[in-house]
KETORFI-948858 format. One line per 10 residues: number of its first residue (from 1); their letters; for each residue x, y, z of C-alpha. Coordinates in nm, 3 decimals, decimal comma. Each point is the difference from the previous one (the first is absolute). Example, Ala and Ser with C-alpha at 12.3 -4.5 7.8 and 13.67 -1.06 7.14 Angstrom:
1	AS	1,230/-0,450/0,780  0,137/0,344/-0,066
This chain:
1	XXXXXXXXXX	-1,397/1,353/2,200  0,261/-0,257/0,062  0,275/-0,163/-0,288  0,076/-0,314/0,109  0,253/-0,278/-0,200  -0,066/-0,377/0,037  0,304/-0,190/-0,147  -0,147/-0,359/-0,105  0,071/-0,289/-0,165  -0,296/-0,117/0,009
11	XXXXXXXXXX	0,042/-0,275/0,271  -0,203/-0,127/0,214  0,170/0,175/0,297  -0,029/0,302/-0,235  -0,308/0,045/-0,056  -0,107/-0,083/0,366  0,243/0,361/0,080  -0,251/0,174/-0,304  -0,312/-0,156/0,170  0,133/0,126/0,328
21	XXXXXXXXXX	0,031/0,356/-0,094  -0,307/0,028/-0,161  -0,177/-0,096/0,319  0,245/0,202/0,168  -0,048/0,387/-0,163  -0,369/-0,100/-0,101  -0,136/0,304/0,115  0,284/0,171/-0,116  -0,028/0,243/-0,318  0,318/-0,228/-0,219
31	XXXXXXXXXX	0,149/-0,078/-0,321  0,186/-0,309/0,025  0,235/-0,135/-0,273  0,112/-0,297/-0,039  0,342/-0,060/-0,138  0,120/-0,326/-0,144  0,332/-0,007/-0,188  0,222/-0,297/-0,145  0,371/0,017/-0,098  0,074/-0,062/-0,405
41	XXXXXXXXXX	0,190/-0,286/-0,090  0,350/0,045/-0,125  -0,108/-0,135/-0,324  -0,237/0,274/-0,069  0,227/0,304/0,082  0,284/-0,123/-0,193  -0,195/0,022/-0,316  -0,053/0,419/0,039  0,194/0,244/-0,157  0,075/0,189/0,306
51	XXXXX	0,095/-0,273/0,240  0,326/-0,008/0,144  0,017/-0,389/0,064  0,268/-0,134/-0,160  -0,015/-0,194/-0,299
């Protein structure tokens, strides 16, 4: 069974690359993830305890 990582942001190009792989390994046994991450603001992490942004 294949892993396999799809990095997205959920764009139209994006999901056209997910679309594309599913057609691709379709008869392939798979467990696909998708991953989707987004940077925190500055505001955010300079209110935690443990941060070491400058005040």
């Amino acid at each position: 069974m294949k892993t396999i990582l799809l990095p997205t942001d959920f764009s139209e190009n994006s999901w056209n690359a997910i679309v594309y792989a599913l057609n691709f390994l379709e008869k392939e046994p798979c467990t696909f993830y998708l991953l989707h991450v987004n940077r925190l603001s500055d505001v955010m992490t300079s209110e935690l305890p443990y941060s070491n942004v400058p005040k």
